[in-house]
N, C-alpha and C positions, 0 to 999 in steps of 0.2 A: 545431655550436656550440650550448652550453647557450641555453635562451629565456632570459636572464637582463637587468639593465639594463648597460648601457654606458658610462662616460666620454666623454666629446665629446672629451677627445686621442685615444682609443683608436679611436671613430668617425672620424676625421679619419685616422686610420692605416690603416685598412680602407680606406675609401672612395681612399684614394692608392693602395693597393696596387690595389684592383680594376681602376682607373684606367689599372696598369702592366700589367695581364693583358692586358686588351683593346687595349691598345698593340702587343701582340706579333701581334695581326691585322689592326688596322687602325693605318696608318703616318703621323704627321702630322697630325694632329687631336684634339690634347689639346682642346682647346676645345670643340668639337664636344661630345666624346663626355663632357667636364664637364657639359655642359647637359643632354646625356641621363639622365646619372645621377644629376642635380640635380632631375629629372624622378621620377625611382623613388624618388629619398628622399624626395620631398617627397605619395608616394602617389598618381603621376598619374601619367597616360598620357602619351604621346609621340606628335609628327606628326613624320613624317620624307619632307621634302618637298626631291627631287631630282631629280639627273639618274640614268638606269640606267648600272649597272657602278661605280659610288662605295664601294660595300663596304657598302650600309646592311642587306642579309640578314645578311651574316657578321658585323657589328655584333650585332648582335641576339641572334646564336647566342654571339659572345665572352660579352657582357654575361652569357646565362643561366648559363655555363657559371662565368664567377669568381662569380656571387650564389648561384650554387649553387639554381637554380632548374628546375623541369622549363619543358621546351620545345617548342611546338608553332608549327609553320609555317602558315601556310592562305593560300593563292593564290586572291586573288577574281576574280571569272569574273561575266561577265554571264549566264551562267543559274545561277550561285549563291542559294539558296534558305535563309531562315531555320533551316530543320529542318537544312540540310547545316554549320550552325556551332553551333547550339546542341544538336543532338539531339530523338532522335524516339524513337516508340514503335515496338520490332518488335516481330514475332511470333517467338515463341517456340515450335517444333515439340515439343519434348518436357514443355512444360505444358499448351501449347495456350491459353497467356494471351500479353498482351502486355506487353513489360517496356520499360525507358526504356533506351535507350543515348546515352551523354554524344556531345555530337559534339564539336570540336576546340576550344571555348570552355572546356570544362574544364580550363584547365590553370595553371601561373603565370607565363610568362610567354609574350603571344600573339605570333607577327608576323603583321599583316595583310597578305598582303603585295598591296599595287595596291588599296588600300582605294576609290579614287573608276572602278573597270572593275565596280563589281557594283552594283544595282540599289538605290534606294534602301530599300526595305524591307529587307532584307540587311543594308544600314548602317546601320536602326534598332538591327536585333537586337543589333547590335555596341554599339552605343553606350549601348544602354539596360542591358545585360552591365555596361560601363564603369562607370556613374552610379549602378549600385545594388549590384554585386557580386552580383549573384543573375541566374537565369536562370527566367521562365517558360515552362513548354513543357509539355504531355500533363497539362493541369488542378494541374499542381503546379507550386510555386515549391523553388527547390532553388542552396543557395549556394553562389559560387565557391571554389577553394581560395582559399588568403592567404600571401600575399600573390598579387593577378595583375594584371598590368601587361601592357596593350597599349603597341608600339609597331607602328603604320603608318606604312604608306609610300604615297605619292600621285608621281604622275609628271606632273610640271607641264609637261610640254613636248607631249602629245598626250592629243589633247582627241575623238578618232573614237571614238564606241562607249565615252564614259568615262561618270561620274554624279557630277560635282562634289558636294564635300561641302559644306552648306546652309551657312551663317556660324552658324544654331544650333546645327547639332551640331559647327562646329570650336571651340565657346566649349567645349567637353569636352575639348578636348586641352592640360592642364595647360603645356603650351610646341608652338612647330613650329622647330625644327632641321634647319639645311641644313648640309650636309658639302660642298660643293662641291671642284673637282678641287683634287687635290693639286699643292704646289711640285712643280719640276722635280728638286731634292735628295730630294726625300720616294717621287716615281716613284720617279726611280734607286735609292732604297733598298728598295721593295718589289719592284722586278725583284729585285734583287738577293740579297734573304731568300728568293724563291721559287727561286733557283740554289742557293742553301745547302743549301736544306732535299731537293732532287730527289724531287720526290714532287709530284703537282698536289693533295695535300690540304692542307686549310689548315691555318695555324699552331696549336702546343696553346699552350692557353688552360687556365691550372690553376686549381682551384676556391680562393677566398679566406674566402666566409663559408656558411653556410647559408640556406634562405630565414629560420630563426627569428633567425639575425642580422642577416637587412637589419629583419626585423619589431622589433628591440632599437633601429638605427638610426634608423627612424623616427620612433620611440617617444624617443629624444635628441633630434632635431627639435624633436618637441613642448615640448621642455626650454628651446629656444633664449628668451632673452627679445628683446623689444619695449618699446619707448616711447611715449609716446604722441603723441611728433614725428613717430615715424617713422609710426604709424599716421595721421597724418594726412598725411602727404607721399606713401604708397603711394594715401591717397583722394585726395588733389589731384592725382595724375597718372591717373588714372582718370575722375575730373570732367573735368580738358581735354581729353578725347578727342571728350568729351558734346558739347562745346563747340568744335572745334577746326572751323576755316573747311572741310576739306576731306573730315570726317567726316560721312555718313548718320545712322550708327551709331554709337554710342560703346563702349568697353567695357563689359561688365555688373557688378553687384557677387560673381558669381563671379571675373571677371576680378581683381576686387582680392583675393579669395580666395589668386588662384594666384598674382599675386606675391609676397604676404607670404610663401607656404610656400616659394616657388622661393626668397624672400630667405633664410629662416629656415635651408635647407638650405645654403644661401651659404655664410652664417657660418660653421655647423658645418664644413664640409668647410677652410676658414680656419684652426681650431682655436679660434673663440671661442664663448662664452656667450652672447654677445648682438649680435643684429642693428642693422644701420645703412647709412644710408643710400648708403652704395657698394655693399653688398650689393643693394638693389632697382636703380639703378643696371646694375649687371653681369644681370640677367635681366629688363627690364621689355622690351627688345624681342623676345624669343623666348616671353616672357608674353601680351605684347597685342599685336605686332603681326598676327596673324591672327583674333584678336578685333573687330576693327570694320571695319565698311563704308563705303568710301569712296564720296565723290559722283560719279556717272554721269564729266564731263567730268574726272574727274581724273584717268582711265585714258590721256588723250591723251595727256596728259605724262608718262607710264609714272613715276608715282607709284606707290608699295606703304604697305601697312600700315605698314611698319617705318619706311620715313619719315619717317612722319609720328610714329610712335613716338620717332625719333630727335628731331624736332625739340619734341614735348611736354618730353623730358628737359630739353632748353637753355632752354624758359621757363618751368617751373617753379622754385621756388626751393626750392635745397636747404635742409632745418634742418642747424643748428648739431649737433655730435657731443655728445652727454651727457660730461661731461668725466669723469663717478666712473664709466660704463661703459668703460674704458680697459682693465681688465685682461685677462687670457688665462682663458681658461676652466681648471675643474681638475678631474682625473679623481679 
């Protein structure tokens, strides 16, 4: 696909198609795998926080294969070492210098895969990759391709030999997305496609755009407009977090960063020009709920982030819809 600029129907037609790609791998989870990609449009990385065996690898490998994106795996390991993701210098026997070899950070799209089994310095490397797009290593600073997108994966159900990721650096993962098990209809129908197909390899997954056209999408994002209702309704649900009886920690002003964009991609994927308030709405708990730290006793009550996310929504007050932003967007 040409770099060229895009219509937001035409965006919104892509982004549906990619949608139906990775449907053909992963069965039952339009929602889900919305937020993911409401994630990549909006230029940020992804936490994909489950149980094992949910499909969140093959996820990953769908996604790169319809964005038309390269693809690299990395399984983190507690004696995983900075130089073994970002790269180191060898030696070179036929110059007899040392030259740099990229390690598995170099690429467009990462899966971390068991991001909180590897040591925290390890998770600097990654994250500091994340935040700046560049990598430094062997006295040079040296930039990522482009687009690249992490998504990790954290396995929240065992905790032996893990390295929980700090609340600072999960405030770098633009959303955290759970796929949780599928309906009983939805199993039945992934047995069912794997009897079809009599092969244990996974479903194909056909390429929709390039990476220079998720780069063109983006770039439509940036197009989406805002009001200055709504700008103030994404900061007054970021203030009550500040403020909320069961919060340490509130959200940061990146946090309202990343709902505005997760909204702004909202829309677009909608087919509108302009953002509103059901947009922030539909992504403020996969925005912030792993963004704030909750108060010591309020784990008793097996309280979560998103809780309290949910309950910020219902007492904030929503603004009024701009009645002249009504119309549909146009290519």
């Amino acid at each position: 696909m040409a770099d060229t600029e895009l219509g937001l129907p035409r965006c919104a037609e892509l982004a549906s198609r990619v949608l139906d790609e990775v449907e053909h791998a992963i069965v039952g989870k339009r929602d889900a795998l919305h937020l993911v990609l409401l994630g990549i449009l909006a230029a940020g990385h992804v936490l994909l926080e489950d149980l094992p065996g949910l499909g969140k690898t093959l996820m990953a490998r769908s996604f790169a294969t319809a964005l038309g994106l390269r693809f690299t795996r990395m399984q983190f390991t507690p004696d995983l070492l900075p130089a073994d993701l970002t790269g180191a210098p060898v030696y070179d026997p036929r110059t007899g210098e040392l030259s740099f070899r990229p390690g598995p950070v170099f690429t467009q799209l990462l899966l971390a895969d068991e991001i909180n089994r590897t040591p925290p310095k390890t998770q600097a490397a990654l994250l500091e990759a994340m935040a700046e797009d560049q990598v430094s290593a062997d006295g040079e600073t040296r930039p990522l391709p482009k687009p690249f997108v992490v998504l990790a994966t954290d396995n929240p159900i065992e905790f032996e030999g893990t390295y929980p990721l700090p609340e600072a650096q999960l405030d770098r993962f633009i959303a955290r997305v759970r796929l949780g098990y599928p309906g009983e209809r939805d199993e039945a129908e992934l047995l069912r496609r794997r009897i079809t197909r009599a092969t244990p390899e996974p479903p194909v997954v056909r390429q929709v755009v390039d990476a220079a056209g998720l780069l063109a999408m983006r770039r439509a994002v940036e197009r989406i407009e805002t009001s200055d209702d709504l700008l103030t309704y994404v900061v007054a649900l970021t203030t009550a977090t500040r403020h909320h009886a069961q919060c340490a920690v509130g959200a940061s002003p990146r946090a309202s960063l990343a709902l505005l964009q997760l909204a702004r991609a909202h829309a677009m994927l909608q087919g509108r020009d302009f953002a509103e308030p059901d947009d922030v709405k539909a992504v403020a708990v996969p925005a912030l709920g792993h963004r704030i730290v909750l108060r010591p006793e309020v784990w008793v009550r097996r309280l979560s982030g998103d809780d309290v996310i949910t309950d910020v929504l219902h007492s904030v007050p929503v603004p009024e819809p701009t009645p002249s932003r009504h119309g549909q967007a146009t290519s």
